[in-house]
NUKEFI-60956 format. One record per atom (N, C-alpha, C): residue in one letter; atom name; y, z, x. Coordinates in Angstrom, 3 decimals. Layout:
BEGIN
PT,A,CA,Y,Z,X
...
***
This chain:
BEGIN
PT,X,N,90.551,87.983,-136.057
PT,X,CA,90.254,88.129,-134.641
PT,X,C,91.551,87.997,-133.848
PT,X,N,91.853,88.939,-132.577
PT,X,CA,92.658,88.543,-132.093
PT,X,C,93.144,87.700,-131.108
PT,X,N,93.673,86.839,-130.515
PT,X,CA,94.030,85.589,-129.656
PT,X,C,94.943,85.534,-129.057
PT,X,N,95.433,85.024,-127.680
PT,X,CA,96.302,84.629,-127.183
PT,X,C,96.075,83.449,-126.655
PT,X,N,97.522,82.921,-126.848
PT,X,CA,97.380,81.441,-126.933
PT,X,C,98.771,80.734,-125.320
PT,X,N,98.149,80.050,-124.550
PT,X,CA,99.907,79.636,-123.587
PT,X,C,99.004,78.479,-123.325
PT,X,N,100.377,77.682,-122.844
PT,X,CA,100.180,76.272,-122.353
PT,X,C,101.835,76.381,-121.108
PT,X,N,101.042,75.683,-120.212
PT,X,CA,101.718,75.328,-119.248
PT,X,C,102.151,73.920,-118.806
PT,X,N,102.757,72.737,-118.721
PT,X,CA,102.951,71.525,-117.820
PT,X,C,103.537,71.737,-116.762
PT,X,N,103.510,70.489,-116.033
PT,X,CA,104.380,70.318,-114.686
PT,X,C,103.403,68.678,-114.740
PT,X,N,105.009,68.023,-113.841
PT,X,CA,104.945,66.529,-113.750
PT,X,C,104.982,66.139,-111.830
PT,X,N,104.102,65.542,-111.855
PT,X,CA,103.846,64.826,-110.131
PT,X,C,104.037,63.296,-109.768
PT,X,N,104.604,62.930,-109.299
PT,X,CA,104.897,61.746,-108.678
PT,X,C,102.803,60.556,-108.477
PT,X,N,102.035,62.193,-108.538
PT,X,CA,100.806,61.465,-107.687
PT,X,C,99.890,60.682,-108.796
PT,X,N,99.176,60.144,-108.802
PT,X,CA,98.161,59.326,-110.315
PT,X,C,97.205,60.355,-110.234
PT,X,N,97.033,60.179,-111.209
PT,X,CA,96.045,61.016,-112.344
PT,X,C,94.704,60.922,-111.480
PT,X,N,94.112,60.130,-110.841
PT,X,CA,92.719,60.594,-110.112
PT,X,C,93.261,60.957,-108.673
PT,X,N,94.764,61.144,-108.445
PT,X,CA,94.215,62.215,-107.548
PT,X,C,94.259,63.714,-107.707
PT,X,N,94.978,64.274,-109.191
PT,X,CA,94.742,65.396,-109.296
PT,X,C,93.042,65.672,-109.790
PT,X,N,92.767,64.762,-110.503
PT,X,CA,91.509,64.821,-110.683
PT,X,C,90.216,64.882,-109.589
PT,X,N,90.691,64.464,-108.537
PT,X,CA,89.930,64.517,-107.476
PT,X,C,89.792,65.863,-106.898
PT,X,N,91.189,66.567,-107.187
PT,X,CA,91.156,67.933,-106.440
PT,X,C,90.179,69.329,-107.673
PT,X,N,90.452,68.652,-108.739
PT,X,CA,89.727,69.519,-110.081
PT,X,C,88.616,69.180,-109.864
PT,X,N,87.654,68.094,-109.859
PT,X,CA,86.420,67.878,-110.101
PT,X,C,85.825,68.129,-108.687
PT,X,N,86.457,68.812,-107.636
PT,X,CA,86.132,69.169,-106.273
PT,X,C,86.585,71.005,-106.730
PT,X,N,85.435,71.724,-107.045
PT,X,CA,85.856,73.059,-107.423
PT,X,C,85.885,73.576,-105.559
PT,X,N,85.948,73.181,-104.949
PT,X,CA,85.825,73.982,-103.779
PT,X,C,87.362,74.092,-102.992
PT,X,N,88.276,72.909,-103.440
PT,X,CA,89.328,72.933,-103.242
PT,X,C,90.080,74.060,-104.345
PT,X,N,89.885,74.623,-105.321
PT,X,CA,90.338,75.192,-106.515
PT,X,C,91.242,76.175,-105.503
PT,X,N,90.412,77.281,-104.476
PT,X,CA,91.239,78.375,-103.932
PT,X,C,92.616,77.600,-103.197
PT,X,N,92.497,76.522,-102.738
PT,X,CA,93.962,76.153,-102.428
PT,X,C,94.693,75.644,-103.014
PT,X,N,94.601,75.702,-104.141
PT,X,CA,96.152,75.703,-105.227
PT,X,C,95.927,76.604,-105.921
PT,X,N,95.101,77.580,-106.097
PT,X,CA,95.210,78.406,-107.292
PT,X,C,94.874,79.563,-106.477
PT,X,N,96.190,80.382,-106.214
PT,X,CA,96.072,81.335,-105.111
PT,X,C,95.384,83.121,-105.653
PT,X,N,95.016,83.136,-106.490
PT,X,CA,93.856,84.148,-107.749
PT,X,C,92.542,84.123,-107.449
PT,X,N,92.040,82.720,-107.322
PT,X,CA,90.984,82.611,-106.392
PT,X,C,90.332,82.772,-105.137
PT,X,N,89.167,83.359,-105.144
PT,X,CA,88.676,83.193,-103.973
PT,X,C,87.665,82.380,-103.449
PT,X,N,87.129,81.772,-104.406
PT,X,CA,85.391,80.686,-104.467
PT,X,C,85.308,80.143,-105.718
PT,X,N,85.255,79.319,-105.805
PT,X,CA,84.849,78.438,-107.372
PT,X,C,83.307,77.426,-106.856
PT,X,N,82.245,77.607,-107.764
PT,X,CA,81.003,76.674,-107.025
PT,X,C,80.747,76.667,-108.796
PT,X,N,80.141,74.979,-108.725
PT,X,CA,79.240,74.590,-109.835
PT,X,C,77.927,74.394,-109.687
PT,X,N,77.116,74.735,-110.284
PT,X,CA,75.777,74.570,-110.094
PT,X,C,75.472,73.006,-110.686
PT,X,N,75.593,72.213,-109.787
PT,X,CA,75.376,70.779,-110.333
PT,X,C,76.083,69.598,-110.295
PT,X,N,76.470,68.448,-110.806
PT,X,CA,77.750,67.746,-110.920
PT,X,C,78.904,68.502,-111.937
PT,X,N,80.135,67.784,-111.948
PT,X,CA,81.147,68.649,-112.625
PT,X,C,80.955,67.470,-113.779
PT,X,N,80.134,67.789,-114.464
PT,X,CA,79.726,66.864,-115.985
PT,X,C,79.505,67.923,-116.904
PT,X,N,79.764,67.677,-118.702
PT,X,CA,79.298,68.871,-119.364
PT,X,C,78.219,69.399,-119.279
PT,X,N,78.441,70.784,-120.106
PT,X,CA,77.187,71.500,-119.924
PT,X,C,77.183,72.013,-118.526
PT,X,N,77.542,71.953,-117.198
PT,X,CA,77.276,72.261,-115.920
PT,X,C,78.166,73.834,-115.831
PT,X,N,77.119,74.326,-115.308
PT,X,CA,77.743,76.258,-115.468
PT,X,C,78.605,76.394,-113.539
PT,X,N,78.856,77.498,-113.536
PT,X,CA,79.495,77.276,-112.567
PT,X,C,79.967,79.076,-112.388
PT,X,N,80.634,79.342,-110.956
PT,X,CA,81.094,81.086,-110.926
PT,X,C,82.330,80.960,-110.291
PT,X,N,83.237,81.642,-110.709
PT,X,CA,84.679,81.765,-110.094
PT,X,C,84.598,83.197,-110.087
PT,X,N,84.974,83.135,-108.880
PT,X,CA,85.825,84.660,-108.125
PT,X,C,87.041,84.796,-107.874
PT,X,N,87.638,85.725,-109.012
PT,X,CA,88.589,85.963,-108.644
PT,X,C,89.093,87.060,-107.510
PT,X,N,90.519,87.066,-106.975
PT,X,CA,90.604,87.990,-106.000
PT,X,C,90.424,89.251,-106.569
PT,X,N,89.506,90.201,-105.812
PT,X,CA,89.206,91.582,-106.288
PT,X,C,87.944,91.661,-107.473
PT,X,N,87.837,90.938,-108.122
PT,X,CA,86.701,90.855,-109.280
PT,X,C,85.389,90.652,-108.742
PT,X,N,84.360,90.694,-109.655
PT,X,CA,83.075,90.133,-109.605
PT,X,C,83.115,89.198,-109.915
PT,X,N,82.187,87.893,-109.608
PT,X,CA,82.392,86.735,-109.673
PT,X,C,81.935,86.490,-111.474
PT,X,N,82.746,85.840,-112.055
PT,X,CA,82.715,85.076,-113.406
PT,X,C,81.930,83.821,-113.845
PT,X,N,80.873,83.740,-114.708
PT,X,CA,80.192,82.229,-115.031
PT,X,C,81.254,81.575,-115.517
PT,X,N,81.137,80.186,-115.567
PT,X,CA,82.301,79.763,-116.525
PT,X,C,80.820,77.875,-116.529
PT,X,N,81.547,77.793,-117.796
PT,X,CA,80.716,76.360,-118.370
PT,X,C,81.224,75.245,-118.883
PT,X,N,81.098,73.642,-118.058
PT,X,CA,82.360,72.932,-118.487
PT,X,C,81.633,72.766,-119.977
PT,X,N,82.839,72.493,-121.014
PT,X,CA,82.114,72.121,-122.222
PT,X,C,83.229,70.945,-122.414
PT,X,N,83.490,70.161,-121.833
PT,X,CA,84.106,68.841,-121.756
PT,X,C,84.793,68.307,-120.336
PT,X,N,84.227,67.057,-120.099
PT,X,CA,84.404,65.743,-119.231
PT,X,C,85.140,64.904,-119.374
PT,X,N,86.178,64.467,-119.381
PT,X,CA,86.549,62.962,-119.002
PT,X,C,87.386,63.095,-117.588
PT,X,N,86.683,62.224,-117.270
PT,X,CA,87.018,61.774,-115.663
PT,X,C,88.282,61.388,-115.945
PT,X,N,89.795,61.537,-115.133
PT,X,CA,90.820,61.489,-114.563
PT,X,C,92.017,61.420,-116.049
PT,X,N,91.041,62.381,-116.903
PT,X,CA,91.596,63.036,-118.213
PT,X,C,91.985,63.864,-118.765
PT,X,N,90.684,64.963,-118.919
PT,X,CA,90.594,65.907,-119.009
PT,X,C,89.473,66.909,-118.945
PT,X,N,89.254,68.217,-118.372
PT,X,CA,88.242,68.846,-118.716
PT,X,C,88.647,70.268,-119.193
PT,X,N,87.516,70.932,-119.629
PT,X,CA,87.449,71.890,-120.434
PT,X,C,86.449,73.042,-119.924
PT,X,N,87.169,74.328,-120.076
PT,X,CA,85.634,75.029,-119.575
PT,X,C,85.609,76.295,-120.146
PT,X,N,84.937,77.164,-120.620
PT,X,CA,85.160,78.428,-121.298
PT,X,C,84.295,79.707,-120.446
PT,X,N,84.419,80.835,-120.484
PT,X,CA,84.323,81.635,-119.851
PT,X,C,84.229,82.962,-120.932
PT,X,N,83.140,83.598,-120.745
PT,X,CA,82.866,84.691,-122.044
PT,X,C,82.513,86.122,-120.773
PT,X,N,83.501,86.914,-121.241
PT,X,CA,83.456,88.262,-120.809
PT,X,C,83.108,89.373,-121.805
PT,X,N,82.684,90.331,-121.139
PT,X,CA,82.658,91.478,-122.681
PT,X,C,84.230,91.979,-122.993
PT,X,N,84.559,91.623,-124.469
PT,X,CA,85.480,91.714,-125.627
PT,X,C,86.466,90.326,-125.297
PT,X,N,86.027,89.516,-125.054
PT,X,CA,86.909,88.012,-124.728
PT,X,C,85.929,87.190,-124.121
PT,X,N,86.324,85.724,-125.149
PT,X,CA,86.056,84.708,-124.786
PT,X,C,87.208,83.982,-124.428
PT,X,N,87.120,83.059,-122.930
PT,X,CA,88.436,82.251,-122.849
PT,X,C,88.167,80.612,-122.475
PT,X,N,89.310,80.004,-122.954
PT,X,CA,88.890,78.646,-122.770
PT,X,C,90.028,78.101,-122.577
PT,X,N,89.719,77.222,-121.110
PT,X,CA,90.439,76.668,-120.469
PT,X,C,90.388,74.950,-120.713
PT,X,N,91.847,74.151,-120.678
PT,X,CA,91.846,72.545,-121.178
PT,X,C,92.866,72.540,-120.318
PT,X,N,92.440,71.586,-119.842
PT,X,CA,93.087,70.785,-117.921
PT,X,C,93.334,69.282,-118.908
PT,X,N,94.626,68.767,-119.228
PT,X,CA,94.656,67.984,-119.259
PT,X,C,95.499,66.788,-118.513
PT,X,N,95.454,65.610,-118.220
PT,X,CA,96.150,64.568,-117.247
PT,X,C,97.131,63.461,-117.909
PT,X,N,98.154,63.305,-118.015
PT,X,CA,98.614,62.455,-118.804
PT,X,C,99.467,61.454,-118.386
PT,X,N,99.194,60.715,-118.033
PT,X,CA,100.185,59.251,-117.137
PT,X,C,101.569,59.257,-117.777
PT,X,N,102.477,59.199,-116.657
PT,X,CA,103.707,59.247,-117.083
PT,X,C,104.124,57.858,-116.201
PT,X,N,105.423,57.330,-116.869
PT,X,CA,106.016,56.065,-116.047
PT,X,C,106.189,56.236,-114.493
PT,X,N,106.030,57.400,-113.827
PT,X,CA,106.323,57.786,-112.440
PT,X,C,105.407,58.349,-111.862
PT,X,N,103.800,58.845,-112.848
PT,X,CA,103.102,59.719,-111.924
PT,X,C,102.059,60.399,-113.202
PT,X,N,101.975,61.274,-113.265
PT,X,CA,101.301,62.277,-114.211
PT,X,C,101.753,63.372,-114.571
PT,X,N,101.661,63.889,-115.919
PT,X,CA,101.778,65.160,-116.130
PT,X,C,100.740,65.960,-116.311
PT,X,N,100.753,66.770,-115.531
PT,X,CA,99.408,67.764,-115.613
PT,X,C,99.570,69.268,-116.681
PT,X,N,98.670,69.624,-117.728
PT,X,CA,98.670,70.537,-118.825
PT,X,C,97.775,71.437,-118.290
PT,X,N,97.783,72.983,-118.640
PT,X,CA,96.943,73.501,-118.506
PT,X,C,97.242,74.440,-119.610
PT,X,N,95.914,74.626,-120.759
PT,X,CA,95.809,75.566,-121.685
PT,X,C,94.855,76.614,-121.589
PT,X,N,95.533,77.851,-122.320
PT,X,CA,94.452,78.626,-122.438
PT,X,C,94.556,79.655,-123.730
PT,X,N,93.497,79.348,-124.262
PT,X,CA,93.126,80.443,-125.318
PT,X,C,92.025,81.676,-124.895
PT,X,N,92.540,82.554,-125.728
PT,X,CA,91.622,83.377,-125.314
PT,X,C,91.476,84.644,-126.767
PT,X,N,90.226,84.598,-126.980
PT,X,CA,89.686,85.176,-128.514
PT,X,C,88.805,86.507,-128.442
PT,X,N,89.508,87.555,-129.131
PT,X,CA,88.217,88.772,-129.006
PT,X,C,89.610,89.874,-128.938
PT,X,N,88.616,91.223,-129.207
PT,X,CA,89.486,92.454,-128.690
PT,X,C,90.444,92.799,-127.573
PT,X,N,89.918,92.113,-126.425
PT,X,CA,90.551,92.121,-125.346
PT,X,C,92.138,90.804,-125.100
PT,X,N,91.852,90.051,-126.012
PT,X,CA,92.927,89.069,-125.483
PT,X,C,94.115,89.396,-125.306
PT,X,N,95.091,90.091,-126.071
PT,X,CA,96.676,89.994,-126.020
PT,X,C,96.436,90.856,-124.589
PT,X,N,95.765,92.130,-124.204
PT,X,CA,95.473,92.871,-123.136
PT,X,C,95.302,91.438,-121.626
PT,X,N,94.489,90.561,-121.819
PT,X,CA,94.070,89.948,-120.681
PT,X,C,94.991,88.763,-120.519
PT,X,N,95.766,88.053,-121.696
PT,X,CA,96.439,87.088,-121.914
PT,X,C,97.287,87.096,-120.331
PT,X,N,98.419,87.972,-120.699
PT,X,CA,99.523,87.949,-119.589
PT,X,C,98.718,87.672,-118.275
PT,X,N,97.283,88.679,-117.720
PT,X,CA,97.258,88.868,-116.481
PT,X,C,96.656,87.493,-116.224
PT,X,N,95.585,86.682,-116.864
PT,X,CA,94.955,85.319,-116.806
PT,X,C,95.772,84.630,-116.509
PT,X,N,96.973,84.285,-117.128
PT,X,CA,97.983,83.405,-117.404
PT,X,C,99.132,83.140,-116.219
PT,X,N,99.507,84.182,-115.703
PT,X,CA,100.558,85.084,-114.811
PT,X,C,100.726,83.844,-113.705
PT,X,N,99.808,83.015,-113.444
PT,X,CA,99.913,82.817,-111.758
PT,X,C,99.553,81.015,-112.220
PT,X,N,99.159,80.642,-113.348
PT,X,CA,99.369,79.389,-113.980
PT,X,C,100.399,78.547,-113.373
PT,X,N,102.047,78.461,-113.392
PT,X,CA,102.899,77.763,-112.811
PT,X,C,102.651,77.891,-111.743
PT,X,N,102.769,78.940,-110.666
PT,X,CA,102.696,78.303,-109.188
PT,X,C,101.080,77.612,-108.897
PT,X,N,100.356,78.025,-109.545
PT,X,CA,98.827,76.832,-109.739
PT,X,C,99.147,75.469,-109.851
PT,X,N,99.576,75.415,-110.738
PT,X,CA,99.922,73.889,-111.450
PT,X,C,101.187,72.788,-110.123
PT,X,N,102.187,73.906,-109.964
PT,X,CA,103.182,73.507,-108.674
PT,X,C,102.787,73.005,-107.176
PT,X,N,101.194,73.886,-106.706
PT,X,CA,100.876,73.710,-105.388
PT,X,C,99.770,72.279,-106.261
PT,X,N,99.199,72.592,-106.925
PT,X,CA,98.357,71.394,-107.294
PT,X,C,98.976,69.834,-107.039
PT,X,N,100.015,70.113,-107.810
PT,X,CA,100.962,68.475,-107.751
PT,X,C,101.164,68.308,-106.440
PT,X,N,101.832,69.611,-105.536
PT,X,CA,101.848,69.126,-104.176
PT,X,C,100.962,68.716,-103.408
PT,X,N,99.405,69.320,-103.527
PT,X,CA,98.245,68.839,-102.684
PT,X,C,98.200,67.219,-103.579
PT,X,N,98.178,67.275,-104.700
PT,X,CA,97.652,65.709,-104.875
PT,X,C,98.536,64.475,-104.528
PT,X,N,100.073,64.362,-104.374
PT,X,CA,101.106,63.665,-104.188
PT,X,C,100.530,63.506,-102.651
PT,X,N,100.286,64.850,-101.599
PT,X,CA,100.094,64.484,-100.254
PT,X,C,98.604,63.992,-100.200
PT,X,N,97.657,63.909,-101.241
PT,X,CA,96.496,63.277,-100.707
PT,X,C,96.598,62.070,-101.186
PT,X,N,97.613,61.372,-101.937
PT,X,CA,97.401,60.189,-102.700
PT,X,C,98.711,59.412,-101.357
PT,X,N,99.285,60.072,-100.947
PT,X,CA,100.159,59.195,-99.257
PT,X,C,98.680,58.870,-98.467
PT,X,N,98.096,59.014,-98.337
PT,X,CA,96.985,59.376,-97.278
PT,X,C,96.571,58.095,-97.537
***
């Protein structure tokens, strides 16, 4: 089968629940992750809870967390026709702040094709993220 595989970090001055505060709040998602246009979960952001992201220009996408830990990590996968993709948000305390991970695999006919364009806009995601959470954790 074919796959593409990237991982991204970046490190923030801010603690780990406040990036987590801005992740487990999908409504904030469009202001750091400028691809977006609406992210809504049907429910709490606990496993199992389905959810639709719109991207800019697309039809809106299901996506399903399939892992929780609060101010840790979560997980969520997303199945299109010829690709499945799965996303791992992880949080990792550093002596100054957190480092924030973001992975993504992605499995099926379509991946090496969708890899780059999914992936593309990851760093400045991850960059405005640290900045919203550093300024909500002054607050």
């Amino acid at each position: 089968m074919t796959s593409f595989e990237y991982e991204h970090s970046t490190t923030t001055t801010a603690p780990a629940a406040a990036v987590w505060a801005l992740w487990a709040d999908t409504t904030t998602w469009p202001t750091w992750d400028a691809g977006m246009e609406n992210v809504s979960v049907d429910g709490d952001f606990t496993v199992g809870t389905s959810g639709t992201m719109t991207i800019t220009g697309q039809p809106p996408i299901p996506f399903t967390l399939t892992e929780v830990e609060p101010n840790a990590r979560f997980a969520d996968v997303t199945e299109i026709p010829g690709a499945t993709l799965r996303f791992t948000h992880t949080l990792t305390p550093t002596g100054t702040g957190t480092e924030i991970s973001h992975r993504v695999t992605i499995e099926g006919p379509a991946a090496q094709e969708l890899g780059p364009v999914v992936t593309a806009g990851v760093p400045a995601a991850l960059a405005k993220l640290a900045s919203l959470a550093e300024e909500s954790s002054l607050v």
